[in-house]
C-alpha positions in Angstrom: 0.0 0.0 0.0 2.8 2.5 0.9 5.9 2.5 -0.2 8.3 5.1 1.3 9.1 4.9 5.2 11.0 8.1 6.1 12.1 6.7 9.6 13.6 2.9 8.1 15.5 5.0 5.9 17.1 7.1 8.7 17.6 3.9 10.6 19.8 2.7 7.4 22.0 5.9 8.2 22.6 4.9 11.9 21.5 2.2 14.4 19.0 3.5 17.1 17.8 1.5 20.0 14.3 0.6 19.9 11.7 2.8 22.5 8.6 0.6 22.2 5.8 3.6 21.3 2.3 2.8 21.9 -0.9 4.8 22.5 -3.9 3.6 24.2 -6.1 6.0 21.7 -5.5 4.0 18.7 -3.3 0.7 17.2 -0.5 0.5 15.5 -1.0 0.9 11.7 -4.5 1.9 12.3 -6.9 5.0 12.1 -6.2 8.0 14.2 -9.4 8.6 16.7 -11.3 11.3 15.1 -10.0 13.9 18.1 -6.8 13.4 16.5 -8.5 15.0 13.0 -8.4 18.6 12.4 -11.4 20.7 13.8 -12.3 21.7 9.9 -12.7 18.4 9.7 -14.9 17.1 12.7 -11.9 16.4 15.0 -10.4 18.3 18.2 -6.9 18.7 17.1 -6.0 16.9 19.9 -2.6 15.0 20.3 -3.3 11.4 20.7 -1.9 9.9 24.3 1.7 8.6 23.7 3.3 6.1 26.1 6.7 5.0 25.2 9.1 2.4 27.4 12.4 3.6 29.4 15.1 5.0 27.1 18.3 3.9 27.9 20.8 4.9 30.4 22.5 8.3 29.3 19.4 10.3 27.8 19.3 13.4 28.6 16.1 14.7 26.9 13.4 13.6 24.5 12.1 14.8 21.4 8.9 14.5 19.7 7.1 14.4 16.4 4.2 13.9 13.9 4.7 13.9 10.9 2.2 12.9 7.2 4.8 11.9 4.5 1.8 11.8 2.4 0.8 15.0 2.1 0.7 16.3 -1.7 3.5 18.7 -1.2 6.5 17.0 -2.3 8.0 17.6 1.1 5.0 15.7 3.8 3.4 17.6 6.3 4.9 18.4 9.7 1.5 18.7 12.5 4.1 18.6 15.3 7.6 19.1 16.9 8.4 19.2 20.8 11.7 18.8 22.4 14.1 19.4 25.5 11.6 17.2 27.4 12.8 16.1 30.6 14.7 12.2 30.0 12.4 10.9 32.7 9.3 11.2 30.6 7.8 8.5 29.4 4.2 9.1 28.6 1.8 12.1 27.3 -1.7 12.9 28.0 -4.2 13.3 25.2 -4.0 16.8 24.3 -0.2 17.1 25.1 0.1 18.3 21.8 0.0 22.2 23.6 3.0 23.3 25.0 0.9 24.2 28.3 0.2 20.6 28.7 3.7 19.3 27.9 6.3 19.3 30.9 8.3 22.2 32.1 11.0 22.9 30.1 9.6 21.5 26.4 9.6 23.4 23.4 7.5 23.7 20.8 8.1 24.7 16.9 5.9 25.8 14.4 4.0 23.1 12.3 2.9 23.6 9.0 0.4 25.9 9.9 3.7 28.2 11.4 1.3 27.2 15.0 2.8 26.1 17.8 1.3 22.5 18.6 -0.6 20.0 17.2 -2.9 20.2 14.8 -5.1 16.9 13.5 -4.8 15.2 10.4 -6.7 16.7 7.6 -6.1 14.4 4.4 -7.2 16.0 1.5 -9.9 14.1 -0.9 -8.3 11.8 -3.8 -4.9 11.7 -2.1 -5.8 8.5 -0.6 -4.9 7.3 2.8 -2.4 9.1 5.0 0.1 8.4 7.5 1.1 9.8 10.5 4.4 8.9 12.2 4.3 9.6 16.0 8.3 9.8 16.5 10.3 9.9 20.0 13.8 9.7 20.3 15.5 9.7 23.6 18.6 12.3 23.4 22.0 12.4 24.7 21.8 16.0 25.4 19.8 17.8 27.5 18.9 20.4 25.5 19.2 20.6 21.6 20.2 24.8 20.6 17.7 25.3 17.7 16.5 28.7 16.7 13.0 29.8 17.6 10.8 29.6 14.7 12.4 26.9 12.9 10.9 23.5 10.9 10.3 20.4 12.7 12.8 19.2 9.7 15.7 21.8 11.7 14.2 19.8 14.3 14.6 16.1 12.5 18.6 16.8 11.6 19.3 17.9 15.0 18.0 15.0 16.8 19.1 12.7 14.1 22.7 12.9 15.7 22.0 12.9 19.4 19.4 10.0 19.2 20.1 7.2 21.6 16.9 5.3 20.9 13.7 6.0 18.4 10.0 4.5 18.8 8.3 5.2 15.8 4.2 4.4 16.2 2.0 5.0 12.6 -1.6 5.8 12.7 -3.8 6.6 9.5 -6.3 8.9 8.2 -8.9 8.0 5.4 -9.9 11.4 3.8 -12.7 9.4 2.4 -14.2 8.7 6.1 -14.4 12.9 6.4 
């Protein structure tokens, strides 16, 4: 059904250990809840909960993301970027997704919509069914120095070389379900 997996190719690049990445809100591989859809389209735009198991001795921080490679732009869809979480976190909340609900210290960058925090899944009609990779990666630094304002992709490259361990969880939108 799909072809390209942005986060096996990155693993090709350099070995991560595994997190195990789950949420209670939906299964792996299967549709988002429809919270987790964008309010113009009958969801909340509410982060999904996330619960992920210990990372490994020497994390510092954790980063995460959610990202649609699917999206008709050539270049995917970025609906959200947090990092400089403390390395003792190991779960999020539904609705984490707003940098009030995320722990002290967190970040946020701007998504696609140049907002800062999540915003739901909103596949457009006749671009078939979308997928969203929920992304943590458990860092060996305690806090990554990116500019405010940049892309969850500044984001991506930064934590690419301070990842200790990845968990990568997929969940789908049908556009035709909307």
């Amino acid at each position: 059904m799909f072809s390209y997996d942005p986060y096996a190719e990155l693993a090709t690049l350099r070995d991560f250990l595994p997190l195990e990445l789950t949420s209670p809100d939906f299964d792996p591989d299967g549709a988002l809840p429809l919270f987790a859809w964008s309010a113009d389209r009958g969801g909340e735009d509410r982060s999904p909960a996330l619960q992920w198991s210990t990372p490994p001795a020497g994390t510092k921080s954790i980063a995460i993301s959610c990202f649609d490679p699917d999206a008709p732009t050539g270049s995917g869809f970025w609906h959200w970027a947090a990092y400089n979480l403390p390395a003792a976190t190991t779960s999020l909340a539904s609705g984490a997704g707003d940098l009030a609900a995320l722990p002290a210290g967190a970040t946020v960058l701007p998504n696609e919509s140049r907002t800062e925090r999540f915003i739901g899944a909103a596949p457009p009609e006749g671009t078939g069914v979308h997928r969203y990779f929920f992304v943590v990666d458990a860092l060996d630094v305690p806090t990554l120095d990116i500019a405010r304002g940049s892309t969850p992709a500044v984001l991506g490259f930064n934590r690419h070389f301070h990842s200790l361990a990845r968990g990568v969880l997929m969940g789908t939108a049908d556009p035709s379900e909307r």
